[in-house]
DSSP file (Angstrom, degrees, kcal/mol; ACC not computed):
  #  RESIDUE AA STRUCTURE BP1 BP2  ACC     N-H-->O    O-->H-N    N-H-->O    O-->H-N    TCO  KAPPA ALPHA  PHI   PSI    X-CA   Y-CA   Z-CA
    1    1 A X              0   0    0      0, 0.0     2,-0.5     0, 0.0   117,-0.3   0.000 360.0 360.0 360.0 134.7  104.8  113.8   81.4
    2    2 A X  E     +a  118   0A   0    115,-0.6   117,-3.7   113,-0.2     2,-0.5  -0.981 360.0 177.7 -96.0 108.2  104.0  110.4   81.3
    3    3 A X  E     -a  119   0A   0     -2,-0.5   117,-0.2   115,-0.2   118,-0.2  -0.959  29.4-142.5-130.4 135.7  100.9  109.6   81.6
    4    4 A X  E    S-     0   0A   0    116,-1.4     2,-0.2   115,-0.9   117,-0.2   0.911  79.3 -46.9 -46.1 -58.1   99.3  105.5   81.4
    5    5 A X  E     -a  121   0A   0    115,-0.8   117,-1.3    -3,-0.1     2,-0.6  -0.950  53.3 -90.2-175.7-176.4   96.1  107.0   79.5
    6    6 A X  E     -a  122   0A   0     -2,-0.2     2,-0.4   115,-0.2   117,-0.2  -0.856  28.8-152.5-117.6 117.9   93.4  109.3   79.2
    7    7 A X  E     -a  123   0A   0    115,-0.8   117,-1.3    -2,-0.6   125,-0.0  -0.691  18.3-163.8 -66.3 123.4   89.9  108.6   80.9
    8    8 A X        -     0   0    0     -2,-0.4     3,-0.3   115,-0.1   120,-0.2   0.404  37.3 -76.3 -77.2-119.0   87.4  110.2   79.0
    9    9 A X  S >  S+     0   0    0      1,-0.2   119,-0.6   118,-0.2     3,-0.5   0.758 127.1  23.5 -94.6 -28.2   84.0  110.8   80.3
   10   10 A X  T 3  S+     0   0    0      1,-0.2     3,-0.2   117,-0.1    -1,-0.2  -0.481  89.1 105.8-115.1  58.2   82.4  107.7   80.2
   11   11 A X  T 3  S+     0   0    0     -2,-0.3     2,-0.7    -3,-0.3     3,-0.2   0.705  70.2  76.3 -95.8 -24.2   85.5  105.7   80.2
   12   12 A X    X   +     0   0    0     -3,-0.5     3,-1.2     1,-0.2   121,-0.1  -0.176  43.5 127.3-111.4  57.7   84.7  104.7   83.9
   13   13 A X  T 3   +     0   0    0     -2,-0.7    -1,-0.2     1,-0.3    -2,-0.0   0.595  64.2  66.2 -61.4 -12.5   82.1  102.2   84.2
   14   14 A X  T 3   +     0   0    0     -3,-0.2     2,-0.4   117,-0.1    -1,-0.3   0.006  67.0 141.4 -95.0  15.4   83.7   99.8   86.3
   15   15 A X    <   -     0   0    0     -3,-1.2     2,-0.2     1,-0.1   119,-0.2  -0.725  46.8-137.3 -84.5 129.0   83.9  102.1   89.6
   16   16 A X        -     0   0    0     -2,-0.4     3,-0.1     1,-0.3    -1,-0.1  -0.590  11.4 -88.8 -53.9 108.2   83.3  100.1   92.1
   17   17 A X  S    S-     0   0    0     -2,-0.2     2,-0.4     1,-0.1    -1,-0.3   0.176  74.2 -68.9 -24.2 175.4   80.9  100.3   95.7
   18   18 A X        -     0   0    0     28,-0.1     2,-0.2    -3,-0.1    -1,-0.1  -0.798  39.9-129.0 -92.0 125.7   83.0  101.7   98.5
   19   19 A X        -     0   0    0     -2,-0.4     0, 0.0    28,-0.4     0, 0.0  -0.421  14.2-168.8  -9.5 116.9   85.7  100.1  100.1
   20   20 A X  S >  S+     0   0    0     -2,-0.2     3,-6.8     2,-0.1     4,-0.2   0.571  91.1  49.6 -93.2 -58.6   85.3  100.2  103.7
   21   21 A X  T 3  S+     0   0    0      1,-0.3     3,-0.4     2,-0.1    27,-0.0   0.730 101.9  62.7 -66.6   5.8   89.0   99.0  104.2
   22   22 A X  T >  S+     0   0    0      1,-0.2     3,-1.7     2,-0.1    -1,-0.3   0.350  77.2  99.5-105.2   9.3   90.4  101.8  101.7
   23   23 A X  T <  S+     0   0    0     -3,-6.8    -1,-0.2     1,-0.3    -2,-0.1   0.717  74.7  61.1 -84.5  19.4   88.9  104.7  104.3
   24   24 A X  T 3  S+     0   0    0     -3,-0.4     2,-0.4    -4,-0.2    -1,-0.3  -0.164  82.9  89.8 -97.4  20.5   92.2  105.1  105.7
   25   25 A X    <   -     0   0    0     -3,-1.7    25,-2.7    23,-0.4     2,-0.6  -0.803  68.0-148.7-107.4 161.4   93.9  106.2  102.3
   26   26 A X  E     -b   50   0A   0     -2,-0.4    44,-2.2    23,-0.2    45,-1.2  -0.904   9.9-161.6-135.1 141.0   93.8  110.0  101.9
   27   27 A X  E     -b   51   0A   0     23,-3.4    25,-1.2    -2,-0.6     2,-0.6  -0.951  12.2-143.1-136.2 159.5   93.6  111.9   98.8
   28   28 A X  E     -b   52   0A   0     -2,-0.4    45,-2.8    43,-0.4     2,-0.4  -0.874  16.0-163.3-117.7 112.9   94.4  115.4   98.3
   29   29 A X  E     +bc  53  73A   0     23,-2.9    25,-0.9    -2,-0.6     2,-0.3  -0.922  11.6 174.1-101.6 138.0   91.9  117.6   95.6
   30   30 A X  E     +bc  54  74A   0     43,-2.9    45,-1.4    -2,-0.4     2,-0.3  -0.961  20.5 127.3-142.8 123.0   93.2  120.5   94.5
   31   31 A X        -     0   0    0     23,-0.7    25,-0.1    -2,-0.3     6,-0.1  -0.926  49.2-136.7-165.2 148.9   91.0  122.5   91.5
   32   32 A X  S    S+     0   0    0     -2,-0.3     2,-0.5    23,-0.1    23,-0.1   0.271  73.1 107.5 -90.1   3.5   89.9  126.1   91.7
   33   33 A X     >  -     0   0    0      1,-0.2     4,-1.2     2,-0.0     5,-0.2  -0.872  62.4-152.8 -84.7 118.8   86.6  125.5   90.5
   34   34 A X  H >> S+     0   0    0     -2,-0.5     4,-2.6     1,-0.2     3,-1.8   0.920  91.4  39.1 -60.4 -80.8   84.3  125.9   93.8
   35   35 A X  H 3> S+     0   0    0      1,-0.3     4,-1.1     2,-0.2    -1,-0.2   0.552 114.1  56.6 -70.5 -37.4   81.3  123.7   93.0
   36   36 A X  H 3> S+     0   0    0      2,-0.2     4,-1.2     3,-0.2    -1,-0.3   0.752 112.9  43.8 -93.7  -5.5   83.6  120.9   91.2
   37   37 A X  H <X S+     0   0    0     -3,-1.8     4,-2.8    -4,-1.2     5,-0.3   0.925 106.7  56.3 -46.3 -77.1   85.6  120.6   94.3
   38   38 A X  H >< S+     0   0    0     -4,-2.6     3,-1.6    -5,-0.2     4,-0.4   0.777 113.0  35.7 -32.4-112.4   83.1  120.6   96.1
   39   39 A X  H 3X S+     0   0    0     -4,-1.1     4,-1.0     1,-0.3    -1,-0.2   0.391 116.3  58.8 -47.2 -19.2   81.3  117.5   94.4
   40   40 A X  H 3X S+     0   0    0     -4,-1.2     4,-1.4    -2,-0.2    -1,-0.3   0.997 109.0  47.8 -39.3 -79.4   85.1  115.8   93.8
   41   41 A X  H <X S+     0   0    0     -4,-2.8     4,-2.6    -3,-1.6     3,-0.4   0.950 113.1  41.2 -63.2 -90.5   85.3  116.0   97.4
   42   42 A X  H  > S+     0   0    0     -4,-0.4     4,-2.5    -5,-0.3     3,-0.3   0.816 110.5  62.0 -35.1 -52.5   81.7  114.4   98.6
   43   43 A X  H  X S+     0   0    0     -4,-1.0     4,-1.2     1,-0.2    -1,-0.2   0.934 110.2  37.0 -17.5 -75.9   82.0  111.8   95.9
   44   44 A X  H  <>S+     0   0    0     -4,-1.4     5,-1.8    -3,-0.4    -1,-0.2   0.719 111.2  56.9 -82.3  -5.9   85.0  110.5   97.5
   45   45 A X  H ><5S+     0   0    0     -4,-2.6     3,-3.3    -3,-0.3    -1,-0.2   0.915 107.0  50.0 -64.2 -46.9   84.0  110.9  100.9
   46   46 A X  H 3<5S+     0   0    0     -4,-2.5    -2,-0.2    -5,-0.4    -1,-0.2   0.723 105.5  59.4 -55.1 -25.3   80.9  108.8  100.3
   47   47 A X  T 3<5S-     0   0    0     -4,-1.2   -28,-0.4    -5,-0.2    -1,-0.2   0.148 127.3 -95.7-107.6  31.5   83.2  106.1   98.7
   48   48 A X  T < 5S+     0   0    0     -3,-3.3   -23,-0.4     1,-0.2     2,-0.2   0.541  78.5 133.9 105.6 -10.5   85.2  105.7  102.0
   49   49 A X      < -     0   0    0     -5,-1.8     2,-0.6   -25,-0.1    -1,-0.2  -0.564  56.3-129.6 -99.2 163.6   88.2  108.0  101.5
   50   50 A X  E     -b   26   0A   0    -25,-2.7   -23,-3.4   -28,-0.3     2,-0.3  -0.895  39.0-172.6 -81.3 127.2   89.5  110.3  103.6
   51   51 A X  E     -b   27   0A   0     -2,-0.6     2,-0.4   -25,-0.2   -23,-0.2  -0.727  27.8-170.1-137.3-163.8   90.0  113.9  101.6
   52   52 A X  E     -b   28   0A   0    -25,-1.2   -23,-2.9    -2,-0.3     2,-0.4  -0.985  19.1-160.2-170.5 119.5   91.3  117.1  102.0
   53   53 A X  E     -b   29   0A   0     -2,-0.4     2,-0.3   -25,-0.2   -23,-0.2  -0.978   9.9-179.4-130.7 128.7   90.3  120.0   99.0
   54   54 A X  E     -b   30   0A   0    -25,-0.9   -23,-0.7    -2,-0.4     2,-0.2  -0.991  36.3-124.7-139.5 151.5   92.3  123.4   98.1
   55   55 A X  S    S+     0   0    0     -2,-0.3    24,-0.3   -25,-0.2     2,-0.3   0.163  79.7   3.6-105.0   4.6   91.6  125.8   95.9
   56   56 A X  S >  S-     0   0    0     -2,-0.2     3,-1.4     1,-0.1     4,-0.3  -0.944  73.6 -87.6 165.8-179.9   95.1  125.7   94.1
   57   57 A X  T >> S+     0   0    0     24,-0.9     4,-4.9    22,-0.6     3,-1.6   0.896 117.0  53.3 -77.3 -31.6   98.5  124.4   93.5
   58   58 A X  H 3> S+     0   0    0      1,-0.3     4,-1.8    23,-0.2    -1,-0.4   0.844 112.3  44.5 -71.0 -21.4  100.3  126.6   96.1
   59   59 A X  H <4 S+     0   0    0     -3,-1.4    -1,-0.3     2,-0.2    -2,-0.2   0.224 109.1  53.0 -92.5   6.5   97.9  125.5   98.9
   60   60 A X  H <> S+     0   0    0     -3,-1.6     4,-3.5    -4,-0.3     5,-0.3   0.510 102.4  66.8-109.8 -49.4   98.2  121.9   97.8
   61   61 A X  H  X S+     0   0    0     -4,-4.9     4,-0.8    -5,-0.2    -2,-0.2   0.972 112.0  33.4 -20.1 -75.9  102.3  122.9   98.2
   62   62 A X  H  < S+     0   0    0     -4,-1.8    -1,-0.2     1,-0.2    -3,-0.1   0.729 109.3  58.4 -87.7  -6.8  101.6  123.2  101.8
   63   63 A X  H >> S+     0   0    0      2,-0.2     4,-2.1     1,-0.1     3,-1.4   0.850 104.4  53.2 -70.9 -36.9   99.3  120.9  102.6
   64   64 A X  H 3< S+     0   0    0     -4,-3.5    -2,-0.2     1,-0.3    -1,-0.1   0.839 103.2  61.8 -70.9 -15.8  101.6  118.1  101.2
   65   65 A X  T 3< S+     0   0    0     -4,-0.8    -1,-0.3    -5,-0.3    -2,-0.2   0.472 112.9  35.8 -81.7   4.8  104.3  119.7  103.8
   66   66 A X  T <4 S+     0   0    0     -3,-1.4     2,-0.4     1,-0.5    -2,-0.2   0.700 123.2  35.2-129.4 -40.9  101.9  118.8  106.8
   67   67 A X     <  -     0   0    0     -4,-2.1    -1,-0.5    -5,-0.1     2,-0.4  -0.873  66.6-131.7-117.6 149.4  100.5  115.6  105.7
   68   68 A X        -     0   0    0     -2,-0.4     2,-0.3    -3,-0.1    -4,-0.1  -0.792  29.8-170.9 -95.1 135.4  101.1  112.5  103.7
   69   69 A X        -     0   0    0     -2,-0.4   -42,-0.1     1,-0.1    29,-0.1  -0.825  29.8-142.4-127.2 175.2   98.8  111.5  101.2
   70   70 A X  S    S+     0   0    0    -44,-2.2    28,-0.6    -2,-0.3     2,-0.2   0.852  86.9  11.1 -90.9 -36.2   97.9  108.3   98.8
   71   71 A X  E     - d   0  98A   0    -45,-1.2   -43,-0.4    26,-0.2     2,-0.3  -0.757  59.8-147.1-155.7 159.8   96.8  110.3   95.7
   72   72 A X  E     - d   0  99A   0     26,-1.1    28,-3.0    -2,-0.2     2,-0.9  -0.981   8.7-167.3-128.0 129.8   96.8  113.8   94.4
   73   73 A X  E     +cd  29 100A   0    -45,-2.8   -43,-2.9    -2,-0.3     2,-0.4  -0.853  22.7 176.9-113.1 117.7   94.0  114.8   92.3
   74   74 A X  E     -cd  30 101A   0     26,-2.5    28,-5.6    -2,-0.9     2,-0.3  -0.850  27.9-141.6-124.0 144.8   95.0  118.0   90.7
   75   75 A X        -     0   0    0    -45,-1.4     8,-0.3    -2,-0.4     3,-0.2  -0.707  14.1-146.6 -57.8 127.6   93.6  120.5   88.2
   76   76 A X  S    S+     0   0    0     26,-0.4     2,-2.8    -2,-0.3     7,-1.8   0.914  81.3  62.6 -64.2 -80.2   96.0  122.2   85.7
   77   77 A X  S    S+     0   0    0      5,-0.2     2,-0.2     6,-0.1    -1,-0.2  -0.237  72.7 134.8 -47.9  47.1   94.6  125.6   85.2
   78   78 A X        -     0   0    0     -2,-2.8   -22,-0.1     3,-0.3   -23,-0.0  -0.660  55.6-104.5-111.7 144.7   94.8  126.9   88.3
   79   79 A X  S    S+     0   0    0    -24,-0.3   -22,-0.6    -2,-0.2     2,-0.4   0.006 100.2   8.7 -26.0 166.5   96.1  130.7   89.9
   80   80 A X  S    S+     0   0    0    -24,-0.1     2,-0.4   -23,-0.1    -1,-0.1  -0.198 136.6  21.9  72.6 -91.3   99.4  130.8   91.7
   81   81 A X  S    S-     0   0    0     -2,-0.4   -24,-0.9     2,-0.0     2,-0.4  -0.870  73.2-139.9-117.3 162.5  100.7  127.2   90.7
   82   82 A X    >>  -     0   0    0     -2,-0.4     3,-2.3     1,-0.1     4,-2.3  -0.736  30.7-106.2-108.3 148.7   99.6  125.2   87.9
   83   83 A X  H 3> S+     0   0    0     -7,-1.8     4,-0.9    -2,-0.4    -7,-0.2   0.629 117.6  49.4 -45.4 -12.0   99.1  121.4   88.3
   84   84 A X  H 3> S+     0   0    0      2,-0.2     4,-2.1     3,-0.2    -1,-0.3   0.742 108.8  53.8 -96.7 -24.3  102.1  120.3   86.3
   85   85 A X  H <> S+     0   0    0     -3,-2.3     4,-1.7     1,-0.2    -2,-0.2   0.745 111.1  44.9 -86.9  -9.1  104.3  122.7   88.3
   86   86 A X  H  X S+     0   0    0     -4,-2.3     4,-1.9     2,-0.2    -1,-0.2   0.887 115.2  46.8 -63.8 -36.3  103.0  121.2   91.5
   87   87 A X  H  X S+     0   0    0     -4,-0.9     4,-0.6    -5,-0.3     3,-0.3   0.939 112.0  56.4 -70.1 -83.0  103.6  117.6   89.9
   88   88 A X  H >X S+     0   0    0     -4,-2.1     4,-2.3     2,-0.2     3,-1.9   0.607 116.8  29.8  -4.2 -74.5  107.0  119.3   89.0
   89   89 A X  H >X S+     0   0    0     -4,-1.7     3,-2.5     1,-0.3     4,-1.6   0.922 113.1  61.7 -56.5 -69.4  108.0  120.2   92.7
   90   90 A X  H 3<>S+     0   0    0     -4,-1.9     5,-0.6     1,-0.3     7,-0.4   0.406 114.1  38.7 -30.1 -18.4  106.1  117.2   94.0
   91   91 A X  H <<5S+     0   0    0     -3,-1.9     3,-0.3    -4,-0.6    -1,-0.3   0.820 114.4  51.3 -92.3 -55.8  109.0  115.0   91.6
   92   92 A X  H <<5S+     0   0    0     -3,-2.5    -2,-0.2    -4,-2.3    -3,-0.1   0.527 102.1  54.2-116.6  -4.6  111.7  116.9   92.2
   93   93 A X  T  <5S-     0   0    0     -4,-1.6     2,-0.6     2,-0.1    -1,-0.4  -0.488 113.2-121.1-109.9  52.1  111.4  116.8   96.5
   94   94 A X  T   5 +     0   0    0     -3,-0.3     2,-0.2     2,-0.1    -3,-0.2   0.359  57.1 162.0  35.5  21.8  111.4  113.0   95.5
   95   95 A X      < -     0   0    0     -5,-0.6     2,-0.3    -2,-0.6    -2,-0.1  -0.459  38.6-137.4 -86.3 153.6  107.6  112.5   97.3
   96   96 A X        +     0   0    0     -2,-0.2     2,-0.3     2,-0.0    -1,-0.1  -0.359  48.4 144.8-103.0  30.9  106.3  109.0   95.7
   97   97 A X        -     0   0    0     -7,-0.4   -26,-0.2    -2,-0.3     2,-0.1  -0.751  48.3-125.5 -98.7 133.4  102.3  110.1   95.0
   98   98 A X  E     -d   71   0A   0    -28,-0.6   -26,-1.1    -2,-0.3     2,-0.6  -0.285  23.1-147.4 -35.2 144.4  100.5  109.3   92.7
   99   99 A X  E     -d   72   0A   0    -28,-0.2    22,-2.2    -2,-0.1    21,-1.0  -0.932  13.4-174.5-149.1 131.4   98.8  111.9   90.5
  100  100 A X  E     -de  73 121A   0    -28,-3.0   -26,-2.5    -2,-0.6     2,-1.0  -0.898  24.0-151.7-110.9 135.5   95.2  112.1   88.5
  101  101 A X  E     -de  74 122A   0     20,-2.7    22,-1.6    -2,-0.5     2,-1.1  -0.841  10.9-160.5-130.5 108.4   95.2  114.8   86.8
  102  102 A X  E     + e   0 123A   0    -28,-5.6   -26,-0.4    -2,-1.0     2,-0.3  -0.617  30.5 153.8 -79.4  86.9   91.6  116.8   85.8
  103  103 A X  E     - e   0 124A   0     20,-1.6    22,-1.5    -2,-1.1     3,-0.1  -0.896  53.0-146.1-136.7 161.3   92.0  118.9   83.4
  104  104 A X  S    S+     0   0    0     -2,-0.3     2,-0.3    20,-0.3    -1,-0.1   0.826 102.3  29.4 -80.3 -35.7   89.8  120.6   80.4
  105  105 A X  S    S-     0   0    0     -3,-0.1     2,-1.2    19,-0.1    -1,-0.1  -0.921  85.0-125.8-130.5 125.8   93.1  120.5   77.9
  106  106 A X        -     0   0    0     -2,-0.3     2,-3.8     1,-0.1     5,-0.1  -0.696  40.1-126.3 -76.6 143.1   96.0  117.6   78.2
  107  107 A X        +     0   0    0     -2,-1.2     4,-0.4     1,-0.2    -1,-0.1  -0.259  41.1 173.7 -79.2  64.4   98.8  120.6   78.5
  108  108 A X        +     0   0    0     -2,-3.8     4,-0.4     1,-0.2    -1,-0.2   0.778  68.5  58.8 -51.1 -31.5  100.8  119.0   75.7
  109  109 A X  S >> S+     0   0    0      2,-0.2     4,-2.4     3,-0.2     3,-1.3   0.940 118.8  34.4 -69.9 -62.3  103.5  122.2   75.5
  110  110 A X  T 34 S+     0   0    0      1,-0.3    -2,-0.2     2,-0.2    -1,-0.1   0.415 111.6  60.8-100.7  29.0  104.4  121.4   79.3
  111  111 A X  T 34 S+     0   0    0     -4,-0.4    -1,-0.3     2,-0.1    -2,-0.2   0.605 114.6  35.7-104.5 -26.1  103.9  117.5   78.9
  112  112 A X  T <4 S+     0   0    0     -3,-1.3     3,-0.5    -4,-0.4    -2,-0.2   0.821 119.9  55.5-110.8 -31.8  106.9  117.6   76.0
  113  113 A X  S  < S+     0   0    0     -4,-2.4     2,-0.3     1,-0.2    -1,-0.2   0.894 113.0  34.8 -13.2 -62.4  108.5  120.2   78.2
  114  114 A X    >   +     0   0    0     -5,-0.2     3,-1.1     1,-0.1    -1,-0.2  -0.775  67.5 166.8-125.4  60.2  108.6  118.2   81.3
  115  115 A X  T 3  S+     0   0    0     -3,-0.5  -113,-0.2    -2,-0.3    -1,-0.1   0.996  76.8  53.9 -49.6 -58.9  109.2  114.5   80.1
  116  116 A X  T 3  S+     0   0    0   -115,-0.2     2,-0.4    -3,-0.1    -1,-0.2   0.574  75.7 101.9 -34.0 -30.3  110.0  113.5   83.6
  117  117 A X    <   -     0   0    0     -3,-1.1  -115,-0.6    -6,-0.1     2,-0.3  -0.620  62.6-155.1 -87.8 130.4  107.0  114.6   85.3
  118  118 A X  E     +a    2   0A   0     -2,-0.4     2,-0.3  -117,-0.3  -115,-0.2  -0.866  17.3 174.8-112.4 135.9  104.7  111.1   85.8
  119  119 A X  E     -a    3   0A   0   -117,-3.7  -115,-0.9    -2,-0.3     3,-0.2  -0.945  22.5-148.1-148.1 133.7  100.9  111.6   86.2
  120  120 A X  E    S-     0   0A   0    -21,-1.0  -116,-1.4    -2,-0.3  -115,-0.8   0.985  74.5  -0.5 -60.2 -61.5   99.1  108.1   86.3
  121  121 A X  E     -ae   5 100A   0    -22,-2.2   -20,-2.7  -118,-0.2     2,-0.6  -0.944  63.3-148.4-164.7 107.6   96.0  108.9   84.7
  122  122 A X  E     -ae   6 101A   0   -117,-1.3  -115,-0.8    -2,-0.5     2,-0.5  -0.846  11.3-154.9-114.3 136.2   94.6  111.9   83.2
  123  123 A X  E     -ae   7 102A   0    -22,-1.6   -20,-1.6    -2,-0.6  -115,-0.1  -0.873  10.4-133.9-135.7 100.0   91.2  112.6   83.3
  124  124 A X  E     - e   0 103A   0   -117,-1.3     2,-0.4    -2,-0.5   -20,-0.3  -0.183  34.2 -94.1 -54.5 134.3   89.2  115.0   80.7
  125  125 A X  S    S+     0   0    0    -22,-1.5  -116,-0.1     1,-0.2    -1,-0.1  -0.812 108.0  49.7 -86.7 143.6   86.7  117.6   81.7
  126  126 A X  S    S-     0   0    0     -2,-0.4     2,-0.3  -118,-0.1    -1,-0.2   0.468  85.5-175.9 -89.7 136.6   83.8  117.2   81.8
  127  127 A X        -     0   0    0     -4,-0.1     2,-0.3  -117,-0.1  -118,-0.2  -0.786  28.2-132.1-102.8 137.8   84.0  113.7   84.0
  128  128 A X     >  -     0   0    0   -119,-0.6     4,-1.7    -2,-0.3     5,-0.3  -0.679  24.7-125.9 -85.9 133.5   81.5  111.6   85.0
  129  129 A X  H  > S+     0   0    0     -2,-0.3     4,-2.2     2,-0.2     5,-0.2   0.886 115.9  62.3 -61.0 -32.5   82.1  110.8   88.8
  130  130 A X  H >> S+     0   0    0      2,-0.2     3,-2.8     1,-0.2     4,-0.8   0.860 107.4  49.9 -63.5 -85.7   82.0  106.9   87.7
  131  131 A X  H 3> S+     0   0    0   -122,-0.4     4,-2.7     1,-0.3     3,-0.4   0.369 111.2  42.5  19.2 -88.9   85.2  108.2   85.8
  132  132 A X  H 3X S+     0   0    0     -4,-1.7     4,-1.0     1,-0.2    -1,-0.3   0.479 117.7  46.9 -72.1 -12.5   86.7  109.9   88.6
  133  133 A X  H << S+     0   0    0     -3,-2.8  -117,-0.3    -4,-2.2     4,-0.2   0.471 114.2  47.7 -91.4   2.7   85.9  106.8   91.1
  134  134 A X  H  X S+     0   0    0     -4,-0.8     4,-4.2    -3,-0.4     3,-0.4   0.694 108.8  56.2-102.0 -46.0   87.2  104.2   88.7
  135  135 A X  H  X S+     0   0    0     -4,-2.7     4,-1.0    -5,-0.3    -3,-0.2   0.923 110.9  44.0 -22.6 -74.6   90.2  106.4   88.2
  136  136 A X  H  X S+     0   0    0     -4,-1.0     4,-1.0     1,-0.2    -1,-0.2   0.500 106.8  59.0 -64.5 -21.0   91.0  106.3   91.9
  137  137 A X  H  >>S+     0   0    0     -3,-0.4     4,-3.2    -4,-0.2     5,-0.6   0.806 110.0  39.7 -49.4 -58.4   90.4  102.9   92.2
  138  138 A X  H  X5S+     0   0    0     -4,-4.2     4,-1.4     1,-0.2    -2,-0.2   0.845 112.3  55.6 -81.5 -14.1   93.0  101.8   89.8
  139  139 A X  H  X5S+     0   0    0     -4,-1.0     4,-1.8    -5,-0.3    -1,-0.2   0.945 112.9  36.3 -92.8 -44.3   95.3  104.1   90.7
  140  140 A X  H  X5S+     0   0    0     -4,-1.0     4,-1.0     2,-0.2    -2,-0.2   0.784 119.9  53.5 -68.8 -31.1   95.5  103.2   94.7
  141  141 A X  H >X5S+     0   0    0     -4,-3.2     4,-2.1     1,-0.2     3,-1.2   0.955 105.6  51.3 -70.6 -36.5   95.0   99.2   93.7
  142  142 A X  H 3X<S+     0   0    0     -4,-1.4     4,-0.6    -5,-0.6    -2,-0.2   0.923 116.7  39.3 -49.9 -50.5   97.9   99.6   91.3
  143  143 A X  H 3X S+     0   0    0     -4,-1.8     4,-0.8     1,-0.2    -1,-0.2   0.623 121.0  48.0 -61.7 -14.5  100.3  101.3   94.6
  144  144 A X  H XX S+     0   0    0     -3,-1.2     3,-1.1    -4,-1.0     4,-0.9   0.982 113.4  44.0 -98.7 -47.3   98.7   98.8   96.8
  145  145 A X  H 3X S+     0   0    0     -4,-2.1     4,-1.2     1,-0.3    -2,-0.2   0.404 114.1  51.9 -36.7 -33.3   99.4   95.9   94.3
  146  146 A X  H 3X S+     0   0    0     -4,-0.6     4,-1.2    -5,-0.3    -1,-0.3   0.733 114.5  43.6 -67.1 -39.0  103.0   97.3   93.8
  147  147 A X  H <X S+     0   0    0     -3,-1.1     4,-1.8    -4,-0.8    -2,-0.2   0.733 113.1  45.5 -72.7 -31.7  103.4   97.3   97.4
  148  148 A X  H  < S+     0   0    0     -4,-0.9    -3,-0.2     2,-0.1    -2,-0.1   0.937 116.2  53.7 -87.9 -59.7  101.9   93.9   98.2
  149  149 A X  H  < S+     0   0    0     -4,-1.2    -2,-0.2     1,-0.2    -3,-0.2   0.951 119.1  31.6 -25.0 -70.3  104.3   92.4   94.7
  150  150 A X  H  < S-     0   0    0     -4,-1.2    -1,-0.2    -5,-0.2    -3,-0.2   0.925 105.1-161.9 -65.0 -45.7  107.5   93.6   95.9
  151  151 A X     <  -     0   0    0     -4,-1.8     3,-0.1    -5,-0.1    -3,-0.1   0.153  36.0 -41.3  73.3 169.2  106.9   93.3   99.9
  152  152 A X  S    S-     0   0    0      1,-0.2     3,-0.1    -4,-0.1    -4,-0.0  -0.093  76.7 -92.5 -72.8 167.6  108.4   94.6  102.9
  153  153 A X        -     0   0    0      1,-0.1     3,-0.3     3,-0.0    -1,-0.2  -0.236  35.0-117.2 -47.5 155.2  112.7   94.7  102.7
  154  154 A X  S    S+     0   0    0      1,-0.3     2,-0.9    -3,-0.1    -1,-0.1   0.853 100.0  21.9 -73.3 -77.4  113.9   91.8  104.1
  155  155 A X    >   -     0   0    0      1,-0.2     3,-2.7     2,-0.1     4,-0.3  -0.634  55.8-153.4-124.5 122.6  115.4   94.1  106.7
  156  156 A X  T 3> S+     0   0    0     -2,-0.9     4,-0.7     1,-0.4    -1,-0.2   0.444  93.7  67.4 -63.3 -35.5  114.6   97.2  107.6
  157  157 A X  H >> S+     0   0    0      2,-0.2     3,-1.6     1,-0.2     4,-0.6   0.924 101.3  58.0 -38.5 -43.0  118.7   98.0  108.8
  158  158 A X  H X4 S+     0   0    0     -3,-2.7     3,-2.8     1,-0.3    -2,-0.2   0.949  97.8  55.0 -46.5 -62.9  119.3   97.7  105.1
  159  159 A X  H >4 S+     0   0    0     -4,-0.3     3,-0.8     1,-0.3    -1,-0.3   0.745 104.7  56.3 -44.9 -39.1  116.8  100.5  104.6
  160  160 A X  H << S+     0   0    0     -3,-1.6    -1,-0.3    -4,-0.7    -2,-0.2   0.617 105.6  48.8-100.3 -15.3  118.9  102.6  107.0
  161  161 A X  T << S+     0   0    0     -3,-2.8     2,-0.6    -4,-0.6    -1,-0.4  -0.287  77.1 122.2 -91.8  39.6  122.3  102.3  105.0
  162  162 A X  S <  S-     0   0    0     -3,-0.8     2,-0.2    -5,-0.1    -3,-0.0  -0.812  72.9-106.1 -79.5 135.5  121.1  103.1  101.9
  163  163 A X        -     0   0    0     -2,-0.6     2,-0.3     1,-0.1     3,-0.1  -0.398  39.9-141.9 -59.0 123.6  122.8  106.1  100.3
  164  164 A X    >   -     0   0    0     -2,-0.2     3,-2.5     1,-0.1    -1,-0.1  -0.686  37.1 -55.0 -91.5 172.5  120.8  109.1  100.3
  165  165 A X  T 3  S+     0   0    0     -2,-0.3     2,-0.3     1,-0.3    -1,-0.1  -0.053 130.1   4.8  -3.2 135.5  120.1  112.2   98.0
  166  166 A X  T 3         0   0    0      1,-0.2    -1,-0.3    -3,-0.1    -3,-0.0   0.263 360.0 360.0  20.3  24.1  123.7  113.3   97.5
  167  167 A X    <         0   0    0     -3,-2.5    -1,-0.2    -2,-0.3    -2,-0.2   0.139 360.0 360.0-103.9 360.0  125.8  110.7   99.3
């Protein structure tokens, strides 16, 4: 796992008012804790986002098969699947998300495991919601900033010879 760095709790004074033009990004919470879901969730609804909350990594599975999202914000410790084995599938079916990762412990045994597995920013419990909205901030400017930097292909037939996954 690669991760940029580690928010602590009061690492995130700089979150920002709400976006108006970011409420069309959508971000996906997945933690099994009712009550911090919950208040993940209203947080970033109040700062504009669209979001979507489930209660663990295997219901985050299929929610990412019906929708595309901008972020994941994932929990580790979870039933069923654990956030690095979501990141894990979520890598290895080649999906592009970003990932914040909320966890009480950084999971250092499946971090040296799992070199391969990328999480942008991981984010200690207990978090300050300025934390987790400064978090989300840099992590969607950075993909919009990547996006804006490189620009579209010059032409999109290119895009459509391009080799795929085992060709």
């Amino acid at each position: 796992m690669t991760a940029k760095h580690i928010l602590l709790r009061d690492d995130a004074s700089s979150a920002l008012s709400p976006d108006p033009a970011k409420s069309s990004q959508r971000i996906l919470v997945v933690e099994d804790d009712r009550f911090l879901r919950q208040i993940n969730t209203e947080a970033l609804v109040d700062s504009g986002y669209e979001v979507n909350a489930v209660a663990d990594g295997a219901c985050a599975w299929d929610a990412l098969q019906l929708k595309n999202y901008d972020l994941l914000v994932t929990d580790n410790c979870m039933p069923k699947v654990t956030g690095i084995e979501l990141v894990e599938k979520i890598r290895s079916a080649r999906m592009a998300l970003p990932v914040i990762m909320a966890t009480g412990a950084v999971p250092r045994d499946e971090r040296d495991r799992n070199l391969w597995v990328q999480i942008n920013v991981i984010l200690l419990k207990p978090y300050t919601l300025d934390a987790l909205l400064g978090a989300v901030k840099e992590v969607l400017f950075m993909g919009d900033y990547a996006v804006k930097k490189a620009g579209p292909p010059t032409s999109w037939q290119s895009m459509s010879k391009m080799p795929g996954p085992g060709t």
